[in-house]
C-alpha positions in Angstrom: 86.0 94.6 135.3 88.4 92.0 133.8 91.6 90.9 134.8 94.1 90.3 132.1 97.5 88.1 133.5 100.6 86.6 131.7 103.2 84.4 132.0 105.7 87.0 130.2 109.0 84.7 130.3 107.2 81.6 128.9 106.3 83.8 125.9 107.3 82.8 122.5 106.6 85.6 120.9 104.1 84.7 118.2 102.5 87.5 118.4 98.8 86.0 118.0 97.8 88.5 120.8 98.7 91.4 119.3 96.4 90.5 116.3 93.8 89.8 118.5 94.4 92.9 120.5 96.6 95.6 119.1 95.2 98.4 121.5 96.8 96.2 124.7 99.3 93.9 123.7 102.7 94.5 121.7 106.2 93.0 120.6 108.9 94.1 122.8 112.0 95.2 120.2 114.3 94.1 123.3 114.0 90.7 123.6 111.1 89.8 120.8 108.4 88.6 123.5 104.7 90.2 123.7 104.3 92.7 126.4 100.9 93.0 128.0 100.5 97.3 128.2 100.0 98.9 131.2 100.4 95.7 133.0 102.3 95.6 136.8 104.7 92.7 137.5 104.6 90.8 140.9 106.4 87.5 140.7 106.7 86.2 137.4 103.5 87.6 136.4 102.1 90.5 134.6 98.5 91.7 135.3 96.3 94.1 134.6 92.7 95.3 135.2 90.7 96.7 132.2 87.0 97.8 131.2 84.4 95.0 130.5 84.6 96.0 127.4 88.3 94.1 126.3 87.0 91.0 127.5 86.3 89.7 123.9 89.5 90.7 122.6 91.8 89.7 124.8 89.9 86.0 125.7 90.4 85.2 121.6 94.3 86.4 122.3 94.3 83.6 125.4 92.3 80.9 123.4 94.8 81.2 120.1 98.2 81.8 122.5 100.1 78.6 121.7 102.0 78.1 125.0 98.5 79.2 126.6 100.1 82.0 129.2 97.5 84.3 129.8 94.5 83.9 131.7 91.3 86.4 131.3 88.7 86.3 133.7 86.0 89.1 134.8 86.6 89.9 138.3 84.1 91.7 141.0 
């Protein structure tokens, strides 16, 4: 499993993740920030746990994010 988190209000909205991974992350039409899909918020903090399989994706989405606010790492 992998573990996807963001730092949604530091978000600039550049939308380099979404190119990197349309299928999980998308520009919110309310306030112009990226919005990490199917993610649950607990402090601050969005997070979500996906397949093994969006690991790839989503660490390119982290390594080109500008204000580097989300964090990818494969969990137990």
């Amino acid at each position: 499993m992998v573990r996807i988190t963001q730092q949604r209000a530091r978000c600039i909205g550049c939308n380099a993740c979404v190119e990197a991974a349309s299928y999980r992350w998308r520009i919110s039409r309310k306030d112009g920030k990226c919005t990490l899909v199917g993610a649950s918020e607990k402090k601050g903090f969005y997070s979500i746990l996906v397949g093994d399989d969006e690991f790839d994706d989503n660490t390119f989405a982290a390594r080109h994010c500008p204000v580097n606010i989300i964090r990818v790492e494969r969990t137990k």
